[in-house]
C-alpha positions as CSV (number, residue, x, y, z in Angstrom):
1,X,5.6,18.8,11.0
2,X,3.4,15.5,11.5
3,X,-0.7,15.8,11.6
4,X,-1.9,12.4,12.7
5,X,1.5,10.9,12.1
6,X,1.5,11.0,8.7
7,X,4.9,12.9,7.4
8,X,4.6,15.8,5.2
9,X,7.6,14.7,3.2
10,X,10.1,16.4,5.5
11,X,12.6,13.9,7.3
12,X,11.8,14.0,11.3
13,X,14.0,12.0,13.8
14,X,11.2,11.0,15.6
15,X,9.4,9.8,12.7
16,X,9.0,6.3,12.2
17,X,8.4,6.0,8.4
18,X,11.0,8.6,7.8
19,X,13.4,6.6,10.2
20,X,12.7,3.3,8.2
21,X,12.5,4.9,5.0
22,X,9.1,3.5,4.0
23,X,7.4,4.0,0.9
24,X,5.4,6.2,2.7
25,X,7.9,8.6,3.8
26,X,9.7,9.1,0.4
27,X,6.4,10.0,-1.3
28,X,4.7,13.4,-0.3
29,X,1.4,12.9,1.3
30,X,-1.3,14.9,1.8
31,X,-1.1,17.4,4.4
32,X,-3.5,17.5,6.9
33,X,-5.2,20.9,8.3
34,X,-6.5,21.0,12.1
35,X,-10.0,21.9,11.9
36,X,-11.1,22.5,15.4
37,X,-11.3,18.8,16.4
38,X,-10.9,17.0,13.3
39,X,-8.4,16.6,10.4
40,X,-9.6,17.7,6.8
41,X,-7.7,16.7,4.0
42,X,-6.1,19.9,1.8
43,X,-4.9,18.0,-1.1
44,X,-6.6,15.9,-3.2
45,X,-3.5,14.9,-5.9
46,X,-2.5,12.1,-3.5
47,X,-5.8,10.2,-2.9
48,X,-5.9,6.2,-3.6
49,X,-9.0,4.9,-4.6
50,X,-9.4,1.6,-2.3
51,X,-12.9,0.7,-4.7
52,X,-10.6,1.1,-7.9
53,X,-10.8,-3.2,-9.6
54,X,-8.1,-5.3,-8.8
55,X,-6.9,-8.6,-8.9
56,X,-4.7,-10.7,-6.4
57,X,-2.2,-13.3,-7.8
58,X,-0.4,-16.2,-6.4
59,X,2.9,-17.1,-8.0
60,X,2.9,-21.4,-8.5
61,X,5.9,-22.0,-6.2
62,X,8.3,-25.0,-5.0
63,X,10.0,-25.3,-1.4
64,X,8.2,-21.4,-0.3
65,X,10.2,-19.9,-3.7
66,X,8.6,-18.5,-6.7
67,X,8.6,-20.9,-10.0
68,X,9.6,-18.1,-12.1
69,X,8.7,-20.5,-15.3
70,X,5.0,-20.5,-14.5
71,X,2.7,-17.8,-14.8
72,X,0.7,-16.4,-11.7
73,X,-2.7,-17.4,-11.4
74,X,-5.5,-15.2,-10.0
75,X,-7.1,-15.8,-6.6
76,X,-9.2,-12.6,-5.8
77,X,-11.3,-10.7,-8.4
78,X,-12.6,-7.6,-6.0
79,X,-11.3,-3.7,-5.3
80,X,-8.2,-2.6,-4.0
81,X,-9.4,-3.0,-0.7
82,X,-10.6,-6.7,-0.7
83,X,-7.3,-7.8,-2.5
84,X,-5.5,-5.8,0.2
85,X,-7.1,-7.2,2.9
86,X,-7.0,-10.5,1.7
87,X,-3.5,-10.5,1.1
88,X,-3.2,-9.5,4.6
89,X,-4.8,-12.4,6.1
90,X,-1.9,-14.9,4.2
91,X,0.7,-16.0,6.7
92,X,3.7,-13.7,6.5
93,X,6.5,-16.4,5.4
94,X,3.8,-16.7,2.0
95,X,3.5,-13.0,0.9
96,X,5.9,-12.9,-1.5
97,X,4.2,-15.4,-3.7
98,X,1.7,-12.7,-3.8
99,X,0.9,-9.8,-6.0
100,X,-1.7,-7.3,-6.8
101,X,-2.6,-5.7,-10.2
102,X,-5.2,-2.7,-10.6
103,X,-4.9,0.7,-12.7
104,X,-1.7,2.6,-12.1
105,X,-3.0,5.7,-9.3
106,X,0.3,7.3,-9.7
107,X,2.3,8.5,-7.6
108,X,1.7,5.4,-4.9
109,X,-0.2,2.8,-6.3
110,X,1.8,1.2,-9.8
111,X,0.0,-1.4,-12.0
112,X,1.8,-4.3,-10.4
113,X,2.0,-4.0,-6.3
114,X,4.7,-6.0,-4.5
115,X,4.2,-7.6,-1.2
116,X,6.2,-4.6,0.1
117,X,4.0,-2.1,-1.5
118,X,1.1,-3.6,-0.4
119,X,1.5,-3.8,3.2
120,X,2.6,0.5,3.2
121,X,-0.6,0.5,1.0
122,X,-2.3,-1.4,4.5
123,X,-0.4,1.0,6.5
124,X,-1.7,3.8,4.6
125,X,-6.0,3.2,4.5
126,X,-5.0,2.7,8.1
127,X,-4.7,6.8,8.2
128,X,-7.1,7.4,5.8
């Protein structure tokens, strides 16, 4: 069953992130208990910490590739959240030259975020 539309780990046809197979429907999330009106969280294991440092990184590139013989440079020094949010604002045909690094939050946030893991990560503190 879905609270809020966040999947409990169970696939659902209707389900969007179970039907696309996102990060955020392989990984269990915390299920959500109706409260009269609102939603209270029942389980704490699964939390991210969006103030936890981080770093965003751009990888040098040449013709919108990665130049895999250079190291990656930092752009943002900030939380989670300000490197996520900046990485949203770069033009989508650009992300992949991106990367953010913070302390492993495991199970959904790994040292080393890829472009893909950062935009479920968006997805996520969207429902949060």
């Amino acid at each position: 069953m879905h609270d809020g539309g966040l999947c409990d780990g169970r696939p659902h046809a209707a389900c969007t992130y179970c039907r696309t197979g996102s990060l955020i429907s392989r990984l269990t999330l915390p299920r959500r208990a109706f409260s009269g009106r609102y939603f209270e969280m029942t389980d704490q294991s699964h939390q991210v910490d969006f103030q936890a440092a981080a770093h965003l990184y751009k990888w040098p590139s040449l013709n919108n590739s990665r130049r895999e013989d250079r190291a990656p440079y930092m752009v943002v020094n900030g939380t989670l959240d300000q490197c996520i949010r900046d990485f949203m604002g770069k033009p989508e045909k650009t992300r992949h030259l991106y990367e953010i690094r913070t302390k492993s939050q495991p199970p959904l946030v790994p040292d080393v975020l890829s472009p893909e893991h950062v935009i479920e990560l968006s997805r996520l503190r969207e429902f949060l």
